[in-house]
C-alpha positions as CSV (number, residue, x, y, z in Angstrom):
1,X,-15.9,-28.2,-3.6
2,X,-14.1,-25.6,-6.4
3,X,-10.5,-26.4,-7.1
4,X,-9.9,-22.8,-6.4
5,X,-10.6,-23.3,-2.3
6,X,-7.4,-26.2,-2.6
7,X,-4.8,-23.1,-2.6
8,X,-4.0,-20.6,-0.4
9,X,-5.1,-17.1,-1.8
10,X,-2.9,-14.2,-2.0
11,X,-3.9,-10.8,-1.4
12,X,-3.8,-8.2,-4.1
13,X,-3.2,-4.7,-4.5
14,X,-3.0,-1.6,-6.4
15,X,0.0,1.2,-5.8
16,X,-0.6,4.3,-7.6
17,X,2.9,6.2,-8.6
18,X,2.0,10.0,-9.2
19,X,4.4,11.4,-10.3
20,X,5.0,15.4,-11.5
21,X,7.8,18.1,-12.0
22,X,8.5,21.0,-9.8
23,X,10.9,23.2,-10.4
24,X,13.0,21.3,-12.7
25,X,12.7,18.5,-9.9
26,X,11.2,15.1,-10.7
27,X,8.8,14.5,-7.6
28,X,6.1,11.5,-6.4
29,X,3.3,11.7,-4.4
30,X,4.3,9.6,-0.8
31,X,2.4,9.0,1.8
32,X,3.2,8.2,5.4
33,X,2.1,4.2,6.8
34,X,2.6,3.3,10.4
35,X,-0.1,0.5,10.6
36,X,-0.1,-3.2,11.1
37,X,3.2,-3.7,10.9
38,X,4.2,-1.4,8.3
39,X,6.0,2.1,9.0
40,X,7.9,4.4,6.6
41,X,6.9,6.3,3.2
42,X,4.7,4.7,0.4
43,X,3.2,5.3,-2.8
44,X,-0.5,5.8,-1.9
45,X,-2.5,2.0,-2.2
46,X,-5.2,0.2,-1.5
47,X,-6.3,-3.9,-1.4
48,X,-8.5,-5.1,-4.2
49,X,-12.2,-6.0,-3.1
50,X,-13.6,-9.1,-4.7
51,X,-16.6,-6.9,-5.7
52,X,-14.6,-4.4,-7.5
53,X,-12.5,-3.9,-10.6
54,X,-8.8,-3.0,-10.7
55,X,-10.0,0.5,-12.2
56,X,-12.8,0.8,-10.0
57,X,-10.0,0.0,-7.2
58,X,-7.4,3.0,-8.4
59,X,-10.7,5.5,-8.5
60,X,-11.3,4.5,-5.3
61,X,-7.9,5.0,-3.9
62,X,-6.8,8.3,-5.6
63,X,-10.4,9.4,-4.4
64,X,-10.2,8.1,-0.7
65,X,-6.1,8.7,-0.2
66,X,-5.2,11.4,-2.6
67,X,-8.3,13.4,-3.1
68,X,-8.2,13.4,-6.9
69,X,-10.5,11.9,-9.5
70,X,-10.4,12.0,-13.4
71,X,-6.4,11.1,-13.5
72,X,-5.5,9.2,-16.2
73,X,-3.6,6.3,-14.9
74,X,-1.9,3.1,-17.2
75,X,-0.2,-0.2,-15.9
76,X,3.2,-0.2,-15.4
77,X,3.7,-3.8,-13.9
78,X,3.1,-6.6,-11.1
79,X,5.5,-7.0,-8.2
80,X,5.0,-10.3,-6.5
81,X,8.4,-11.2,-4.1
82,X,7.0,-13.7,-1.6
83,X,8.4,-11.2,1.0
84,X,7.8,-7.9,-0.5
85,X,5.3,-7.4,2.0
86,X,5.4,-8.3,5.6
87,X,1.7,-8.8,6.6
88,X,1.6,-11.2,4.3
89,X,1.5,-12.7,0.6
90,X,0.5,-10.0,-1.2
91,X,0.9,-8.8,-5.2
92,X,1.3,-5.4,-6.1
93,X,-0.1,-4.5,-9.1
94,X,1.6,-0.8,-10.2
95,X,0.0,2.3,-11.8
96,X,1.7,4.7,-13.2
97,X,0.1,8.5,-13.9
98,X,2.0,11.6,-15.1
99,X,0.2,15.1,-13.4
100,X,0.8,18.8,-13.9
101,X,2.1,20.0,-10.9
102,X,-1.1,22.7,-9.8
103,X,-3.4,19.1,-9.2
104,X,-1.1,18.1,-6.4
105,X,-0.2,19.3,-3.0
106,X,3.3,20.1,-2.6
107,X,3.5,18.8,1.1
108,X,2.9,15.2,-0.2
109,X,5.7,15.6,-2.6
110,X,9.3,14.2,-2.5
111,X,12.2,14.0,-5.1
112,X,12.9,11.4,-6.6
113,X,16.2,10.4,-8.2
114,X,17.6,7.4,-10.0
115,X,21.5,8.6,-10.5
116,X,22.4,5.9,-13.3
117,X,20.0,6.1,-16.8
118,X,22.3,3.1,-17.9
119,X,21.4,0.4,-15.2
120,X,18.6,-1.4,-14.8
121,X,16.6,-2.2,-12.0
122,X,18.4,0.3,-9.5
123,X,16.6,1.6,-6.6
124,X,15.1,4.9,-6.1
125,X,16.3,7.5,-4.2
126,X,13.5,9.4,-2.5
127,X,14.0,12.8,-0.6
128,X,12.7,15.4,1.3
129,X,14.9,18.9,1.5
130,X,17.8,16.9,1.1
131,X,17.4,14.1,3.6
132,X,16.4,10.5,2.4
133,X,13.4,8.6,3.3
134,X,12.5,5.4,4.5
135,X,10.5,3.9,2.1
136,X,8.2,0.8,2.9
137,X,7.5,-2.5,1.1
138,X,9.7,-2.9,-2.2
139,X,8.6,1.2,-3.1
140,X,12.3,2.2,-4.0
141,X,12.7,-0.8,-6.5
142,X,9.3,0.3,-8.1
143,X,10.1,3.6,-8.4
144,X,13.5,2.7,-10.0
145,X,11.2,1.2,-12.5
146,X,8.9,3.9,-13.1
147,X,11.6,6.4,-13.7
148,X,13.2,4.0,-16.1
149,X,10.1,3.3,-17.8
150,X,9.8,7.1,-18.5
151,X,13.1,7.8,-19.7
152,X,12.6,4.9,-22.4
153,X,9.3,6.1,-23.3
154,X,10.1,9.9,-23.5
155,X,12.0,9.4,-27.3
156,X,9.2,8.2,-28.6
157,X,6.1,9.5,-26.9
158,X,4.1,11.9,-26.0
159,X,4.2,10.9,-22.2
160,X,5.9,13.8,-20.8
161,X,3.6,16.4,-22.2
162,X,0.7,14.8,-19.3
163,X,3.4,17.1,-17.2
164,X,2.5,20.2,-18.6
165,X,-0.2,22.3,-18.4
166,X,-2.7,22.6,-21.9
167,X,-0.7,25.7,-22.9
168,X,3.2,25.6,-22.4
169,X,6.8,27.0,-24.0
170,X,9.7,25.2,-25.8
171,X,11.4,25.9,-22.1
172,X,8.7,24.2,-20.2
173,X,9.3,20.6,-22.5
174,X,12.9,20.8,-22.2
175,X,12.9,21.5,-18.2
176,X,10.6,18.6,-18.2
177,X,12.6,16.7,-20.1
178,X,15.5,17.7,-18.5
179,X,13.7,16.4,-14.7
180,X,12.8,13.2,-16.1
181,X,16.2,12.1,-17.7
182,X,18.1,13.5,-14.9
183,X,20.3,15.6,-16.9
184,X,20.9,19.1,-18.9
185,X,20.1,19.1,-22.5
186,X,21.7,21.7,-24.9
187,X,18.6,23.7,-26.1
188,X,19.0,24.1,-29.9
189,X,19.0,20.6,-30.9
190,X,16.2,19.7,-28.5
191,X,14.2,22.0,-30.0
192,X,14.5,21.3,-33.2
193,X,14.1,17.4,-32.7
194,X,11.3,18.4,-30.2
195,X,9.2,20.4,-33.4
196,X,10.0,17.6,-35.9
197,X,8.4,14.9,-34.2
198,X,5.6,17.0,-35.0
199,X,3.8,16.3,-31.8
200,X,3.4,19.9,-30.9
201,X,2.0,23.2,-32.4
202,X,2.3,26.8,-32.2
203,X,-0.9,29.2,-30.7
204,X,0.3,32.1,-31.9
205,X,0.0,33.2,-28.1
206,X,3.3,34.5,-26.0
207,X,4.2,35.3,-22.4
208,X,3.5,38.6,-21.2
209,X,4.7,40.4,-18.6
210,X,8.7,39.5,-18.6
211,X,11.5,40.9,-19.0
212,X,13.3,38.8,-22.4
213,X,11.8,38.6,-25.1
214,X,8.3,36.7,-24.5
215,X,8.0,32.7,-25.8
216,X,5.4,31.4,-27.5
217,X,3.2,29.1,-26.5
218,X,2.3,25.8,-27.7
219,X,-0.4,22.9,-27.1
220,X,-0.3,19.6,-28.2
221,X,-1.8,18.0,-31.5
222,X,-4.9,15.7,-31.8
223,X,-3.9,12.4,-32.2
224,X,-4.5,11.2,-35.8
C-alpha cells in the first residue's frame, strides 16, 4: 500500500482574479454560485483534475466559465483555512491576471474597493451600482490581497500597463493608476516619474477628433 492512501486528501482548486479598469473604477470579473451548498458572488473557479496541470486547469476554466483564452495569468498565492470552504477541505490556489477592459463583459463586472492602502490583510469590498455583494468562500479576503499585491507592485513594474490597450496616453496610465491605488495623483510629477522609468515610448501618433489639444500616444518598450 503507498503511504500516500494513509491520509486523507484534500481537494484543490484554482480561482482566477480578472481584474480591469472602467472608467477610472477598479473592477473584477464575479460570477454568481448557488450550488452544493454554496450561494453568493465568486471569482470564477474550477477543481484541479488529477490528469491535468494547474495551467492546463486555469485554460480550462477561463475557457469553460469566462469565455476567454490567451490571458496571461501569474500566481498570486494559496489559501488553505480548514473552513474556507464549506463542502469540504479544499485549497485555493489564486491567479491573478490584469485585462484591458474591451476583453470583458461589463455585466460580469463589479467594483472593487479596499479603502485603507496602509493595512494589511483587509477585506474587499465588492459592489454593484452602489450596493455590496455577498461574496462566497474567503473571496473578500483574497481580493484584499490582490489589490494589495498590485498597489506594491505598481512602483516598480510594468503590471498596470496589462490594463491598457497596445496604444494609450499619459492620461490613460495615470487614471489607471489612479483606480488601482484608490486615490488622485497630481499629474505633473506622475508624469514625469512615469517617463523616467523609462518603461514607455512615444509613437509620434495623437488623438484626433477632440476638442483640447490632442495627446500623444504611447506603447510600451521591449523588454531588454
Amino acid at each position: 500500500m503507498s503511504t500516500l492512501n494513509k491520509y486523507d486528501k484534500p481537494s484543490v482548486a484554482v480561482d482566477l482574479a480578472i481584474m480591469t479598469v472602467v472608467q477610472g473604477q477598479l473592477k473584477v470579473l464575479m460570477v454568481e454560485r448557488d450550488l452544493n451548498g454554496v450561494s453568493g458572488w465568486a471569482m470564477p473557479g474550477g477543481f484541479v483534475h488529477v490528469d491535468q496541470s494547474l495551467e492546463t486547469t486555469v485554460d480550462r476554466v477561463l475557457r469553460d466559465k469566462v469565455g476567454l483564452e490567451n490571458v496571461h495569468f501569474e500566481q498570486l498565492a494559496t489559501y488553505g483555512a480548514v473552513d474556507r470552504d464549506p463542502r469540504g477541505r479544499v485549497i485555493s490556489i489564486v491567479y491573478l491576471a490584469l485585462c484591458p477592459a474591451h476583453l470583458l463583459q461589463e455585466a460580469d463586472l463589479a467594483d472593487v474597493i479596499v479603502n485603507d492602502p496602509h493595512v494589511a490583510g483587509q477585506d474587499a469590498v465588492v459592489q454593484r451600482n452602489g450596493v455590496s455583494m455577498s461574496l462566497a468562500f474567503d473571496h473578500a479576503n483574497i481580493l484584499g490581497d490582490v489589490v494589495q499585491r498590485l498597489r506594491g507592485k505598481l512602483d516598480y513594474s510594468r503590471i498596470g500597463f496589462a490594463l491598457l490597450d497596445t496604444l494609450f496616453t499619459l492620461r490613460d496610465v495615470q487614471e489607471v493608476h489612479e483606480a488601482i491605488l484608490g486615490r488622485p495623483l497630481k499629474k505633473p510629477p506622475f508624469r514625469r516619474k512615469l517617463l523616467d522609468r523609462g518603461f514607455i515610448r512615444p509613437t509620434g501618433v495623437f488623438e484626433t477628433g477632440g476638442a483640447y489639444r490632442p495627446a500623444e500616444f504611447y506603447q510600451v518598450k521591449p523588454e531588454e
